[in-house]
C-alpha angles and dihedrals in degrees: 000000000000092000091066101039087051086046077051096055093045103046089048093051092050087043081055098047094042087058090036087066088042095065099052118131115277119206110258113246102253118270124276116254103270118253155156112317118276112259121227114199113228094220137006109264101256093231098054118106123199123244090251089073083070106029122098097343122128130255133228141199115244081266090053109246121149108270102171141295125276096237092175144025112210116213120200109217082266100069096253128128108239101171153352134231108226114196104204132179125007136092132267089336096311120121083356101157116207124217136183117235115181113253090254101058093071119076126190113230126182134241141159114015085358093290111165122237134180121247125176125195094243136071130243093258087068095040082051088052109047125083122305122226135202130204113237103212089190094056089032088228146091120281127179094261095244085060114112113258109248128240088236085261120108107254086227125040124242109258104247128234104265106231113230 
């Protein structure tokens, strides 16, 4: 009895100091670089959409078949969406090819109870047919998909400020 009274101390005073060390003050990441105030917006602007009316959701031909499914919205450094990775074919996942279709090639039509839904002017045989692409999780980006992975480290280094 005592025995285990006394495993019990002792395992709770090694679990405290464990979170004891834990808690030890990190360094904070350096400021910002100071700027303009952030702006917050009153209301939401009445013609946006949010990225979920894309994600995920699933494409159709102008006669409304099934094409493929939009599995990732790409972003330039502006804010603007430049393109859309379309997974097409396949089953269940499996042998599903992803292509790359520029932002402005997909319109948003309405249906039932006025849902959007995206429709492109091709069919899945050409999506099927176009070039696959693969994501790179080390570069965090898109790559053909018989493009060599990358290590996570730019092939080229960035050219470097000359001191003067």
């Amino acid at each position: 009895m005592y025995k285990l009274a006394y495993a019990s101390t002792a395992l709770l005073f090694a679990l405290s100091a464990t979170v004891a060390s834990a808690q030890t003050a990190q360094p904070l990441p350096p400021a910002a670089a100071p700027g303009p105030a952030a702006k917050v917006l009153p209301s939401v602007p009445s013609d946006a959409m949010t990225v979920t009316h894309w994600h995920k959701q699933n494409v159709y031909d102008p006669s409304d078949a099934k094409i493929g499914a939009i599995e990732d919205v790409l972003v330039d450094r502006e804010g603007r969406i430049v393109a859309f990775i379309v997974g097409v074919g396949g089953f269940l996942g499996m042998g599903e090819k992803d292509v790359a279709v520029p932002f402005n090639a997909v319109q948003f039509k309405t249906k039932d109870n006025n849902k959007w839904y995206p429709v492109m002017n091709t069919t899945k045989d050409a999506l099927k047919n176009a070039p696959g692409h693969k994501y790179d999780r080390n570069a965090m980006t898109w790559t053909l998909e018989n493009a060599p992975a990358t290590t996570g480290t730019p092939s080229t280094p960035s050219p470097q400020p000359s001191a003067r």
